[in-house]
C-alpha positions as CSV (number, residue, x, y, z in Angstrom):
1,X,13.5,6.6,26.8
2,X,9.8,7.1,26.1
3,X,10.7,10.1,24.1
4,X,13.6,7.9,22.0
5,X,10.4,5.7,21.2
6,X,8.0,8.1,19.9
7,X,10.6,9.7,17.1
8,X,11.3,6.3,16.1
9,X,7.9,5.2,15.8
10,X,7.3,7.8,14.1
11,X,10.5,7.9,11.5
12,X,9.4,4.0,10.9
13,X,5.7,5.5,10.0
14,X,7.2,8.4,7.8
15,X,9.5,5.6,6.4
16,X,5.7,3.2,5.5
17,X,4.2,6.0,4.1
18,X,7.2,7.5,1.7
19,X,7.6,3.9,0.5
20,X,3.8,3.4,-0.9
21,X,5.1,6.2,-3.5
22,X,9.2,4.7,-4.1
23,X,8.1,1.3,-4.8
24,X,5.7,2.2,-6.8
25,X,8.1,4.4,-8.5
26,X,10.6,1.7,-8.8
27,X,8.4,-1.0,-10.6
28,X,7.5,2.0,-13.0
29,X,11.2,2.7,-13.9
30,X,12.1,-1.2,-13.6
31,X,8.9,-2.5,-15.6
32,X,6.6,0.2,-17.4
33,X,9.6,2.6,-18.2
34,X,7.8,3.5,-21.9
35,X,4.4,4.9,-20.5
36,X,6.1,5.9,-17.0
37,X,3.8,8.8,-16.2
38,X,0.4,6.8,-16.8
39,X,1.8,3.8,-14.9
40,X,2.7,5.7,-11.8
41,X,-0.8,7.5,-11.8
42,X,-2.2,4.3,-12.1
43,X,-0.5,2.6,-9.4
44,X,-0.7,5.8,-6.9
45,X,-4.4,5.6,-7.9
46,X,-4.4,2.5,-5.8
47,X,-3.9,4.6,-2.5
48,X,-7.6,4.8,-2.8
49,X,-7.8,1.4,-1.3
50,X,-6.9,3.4,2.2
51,X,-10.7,4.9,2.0
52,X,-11.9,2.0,3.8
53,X,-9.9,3.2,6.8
54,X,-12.9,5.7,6.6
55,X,-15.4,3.0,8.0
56,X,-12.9,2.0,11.3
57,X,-13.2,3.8,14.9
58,X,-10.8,5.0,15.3
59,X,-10.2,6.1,12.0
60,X,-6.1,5.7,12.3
61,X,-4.9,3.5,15.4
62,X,-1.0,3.1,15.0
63,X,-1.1,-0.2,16.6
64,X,-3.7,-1.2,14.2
65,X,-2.7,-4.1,11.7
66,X,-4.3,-2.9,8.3
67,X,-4.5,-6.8,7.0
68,X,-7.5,-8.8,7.9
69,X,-9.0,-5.5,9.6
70,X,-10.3,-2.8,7.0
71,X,-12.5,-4.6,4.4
72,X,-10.0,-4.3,1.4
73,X,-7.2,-5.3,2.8
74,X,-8.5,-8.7,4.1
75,X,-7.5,-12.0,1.9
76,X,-10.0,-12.5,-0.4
77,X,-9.3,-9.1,-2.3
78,X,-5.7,-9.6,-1.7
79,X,-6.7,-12.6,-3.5
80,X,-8.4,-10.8,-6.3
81,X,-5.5,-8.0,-5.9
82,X,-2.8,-10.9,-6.6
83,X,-5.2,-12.2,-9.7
84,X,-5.4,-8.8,-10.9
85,X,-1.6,-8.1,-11.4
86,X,-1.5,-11.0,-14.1
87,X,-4.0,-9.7,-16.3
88,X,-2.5,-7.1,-19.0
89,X,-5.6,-4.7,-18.5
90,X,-5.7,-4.3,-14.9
91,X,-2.1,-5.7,-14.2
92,X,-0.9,-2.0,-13.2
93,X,-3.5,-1.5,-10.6
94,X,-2.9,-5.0,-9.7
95,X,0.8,-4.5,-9.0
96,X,-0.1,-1.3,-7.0
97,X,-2.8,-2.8,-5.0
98,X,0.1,-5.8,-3.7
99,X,2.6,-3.6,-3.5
100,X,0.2,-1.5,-1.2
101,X,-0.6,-4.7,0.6
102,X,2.8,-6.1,0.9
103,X,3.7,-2.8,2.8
104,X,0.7,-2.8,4.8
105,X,1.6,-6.3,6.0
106,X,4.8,-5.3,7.0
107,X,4.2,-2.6,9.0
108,X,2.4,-5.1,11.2
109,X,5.1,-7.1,11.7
């Protein structure tokens, strides 16, 4: 039983992971099809927001809700993150950083 929860634990957390680089992926093909390589750079770039994991002890907790603990993913950059996606300069790293957050968030649930 305790065995059966630890592999699907960790297929949901292999599952988080593979989907910050598919839906990313997707919104390229969908969206930015033209300029596809520079968009998906642009939007994986946006993993960099997972640096402020660097400042948490521990640095990974599995039962850890990303949103509203680590600095960047509390509401006022999601805020800023949201803003961002509706601006033609920064709307790719905007997109990314929601689509980032929108994961993070429901991995918590």
């Amino acid at each position: 039983m305790i065995h059966a929860f630890h592999v699907r634990h960790r297929s949901i957390h292999i599952l988080h992971i593979a989907l910050h680089f598919l839906l990313p992926a997707l919104a390229v093909q969908l969206f930015f099809k033209p300029e596809w390589k520079l968009s998906y750079l642009l939007m994986m770039s946006t993993m960099l927001v997972d640096l402020d994991h660097l400042f948490a002890n521990p640095i990974y907790d599995a039962g850890r809700c990303s949103i509203g603990f680590h600095p960047l993913h509390t509401y006022i950059p999601i805020g800023i993150y949201v803003v961002m996606s509706f601006i033609p300069y920064t709307r790719l790293i905007g997109i990314g950083l929601v689509i980032h957050m929108a994961l993070d968030a429901a991995a918590c649930l």
